[in-house]
Wavefront OBJ file of the C-alpha trace (Angstrom):
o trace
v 0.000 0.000 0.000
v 1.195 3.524 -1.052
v 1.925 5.835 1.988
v 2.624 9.531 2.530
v 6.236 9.436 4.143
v 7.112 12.918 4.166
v 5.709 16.592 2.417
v 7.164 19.899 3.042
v 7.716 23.022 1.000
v 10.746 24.263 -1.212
v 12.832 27.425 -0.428
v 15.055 29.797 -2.275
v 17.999 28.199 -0.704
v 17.172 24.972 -2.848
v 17.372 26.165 -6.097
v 19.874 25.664 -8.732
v 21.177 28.791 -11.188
v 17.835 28.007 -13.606
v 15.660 28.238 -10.362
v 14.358 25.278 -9.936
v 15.196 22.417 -6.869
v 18.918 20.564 -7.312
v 17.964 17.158 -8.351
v 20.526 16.134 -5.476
v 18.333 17.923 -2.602
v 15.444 15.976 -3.885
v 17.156 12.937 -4.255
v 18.115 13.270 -0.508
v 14.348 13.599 0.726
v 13.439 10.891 -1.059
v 16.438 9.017 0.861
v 14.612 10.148 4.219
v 11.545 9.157 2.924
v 12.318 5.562 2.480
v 14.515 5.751 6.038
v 10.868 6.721 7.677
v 8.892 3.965 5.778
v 11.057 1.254 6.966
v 11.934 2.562 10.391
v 8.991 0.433 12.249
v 10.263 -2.829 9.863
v 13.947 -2.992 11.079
v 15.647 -2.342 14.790
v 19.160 -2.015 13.399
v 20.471 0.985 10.856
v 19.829 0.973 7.761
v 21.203 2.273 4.417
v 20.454 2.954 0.847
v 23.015 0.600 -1.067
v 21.316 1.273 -4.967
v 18.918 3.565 -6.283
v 17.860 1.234 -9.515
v 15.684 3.681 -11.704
v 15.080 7.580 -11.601
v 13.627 10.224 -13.690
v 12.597 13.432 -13.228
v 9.413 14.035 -15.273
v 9.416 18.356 -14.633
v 10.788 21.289 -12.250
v 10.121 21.983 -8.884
v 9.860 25.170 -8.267
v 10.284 27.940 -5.318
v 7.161 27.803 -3.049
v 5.804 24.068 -3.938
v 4.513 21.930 -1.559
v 5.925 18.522 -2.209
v 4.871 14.893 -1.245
v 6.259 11.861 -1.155
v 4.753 8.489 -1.019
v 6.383 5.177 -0.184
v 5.759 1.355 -0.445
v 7.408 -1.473 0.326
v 8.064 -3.843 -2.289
v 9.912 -6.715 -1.159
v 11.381 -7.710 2.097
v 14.317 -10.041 2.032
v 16.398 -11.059 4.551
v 19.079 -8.614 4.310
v 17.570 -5.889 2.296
v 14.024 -3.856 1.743
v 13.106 -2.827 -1.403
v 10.919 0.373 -1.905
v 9.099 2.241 -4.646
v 9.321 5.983 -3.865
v 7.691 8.148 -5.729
v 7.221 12.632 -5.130
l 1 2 3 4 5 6 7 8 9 10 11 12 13 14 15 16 17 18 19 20 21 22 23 24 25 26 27 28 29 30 31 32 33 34 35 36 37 38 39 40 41 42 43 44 45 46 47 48 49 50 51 52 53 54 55 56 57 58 59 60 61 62 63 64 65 66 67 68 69 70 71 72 73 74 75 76 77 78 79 80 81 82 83 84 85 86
């Protein structure tokens, strides 16, 4: 099931040169996103060992309100995999 890990807004201070959000700084809440989704699965740390796919379909601009929604794929015994999607 698809779940709302994290939203929050974008800032100036995000923003590349063309004004728009560094694909890095989204890339990272994504990361955090996944870290909350899993955080009632597993007792130990966790970490993100391979992002397999990504694409970013348009901009994100100053002022938007983003979401991100997780769900968990596949549960192994060393590793969780998990569809995130903003």
């Amino acid at each position: 099931m698809k779940m709302i890990a994290l939203r929050g807004r974008v800032f100036p201070t995000d923003l590349n040169h063309a004004g728009t959000v560094f694909g890095g700084w989204l890339m990272g809440k994504m990361d955090k996103a996944a870290s909350i989704a899993i955080e009632n699965i597993v007792i130990s740390p966790a970490v993100t060992v391979a992002v397999s796919d990504m694409s970013f379909i348009r901009p994100v601009y100053s002022g938007a309100v983003f979401t991100i929604y997780t769900q968990v794929k596949h549960i192994g015994n060393t590793s969780i995999k998990i569809d995130v999607d903003v």
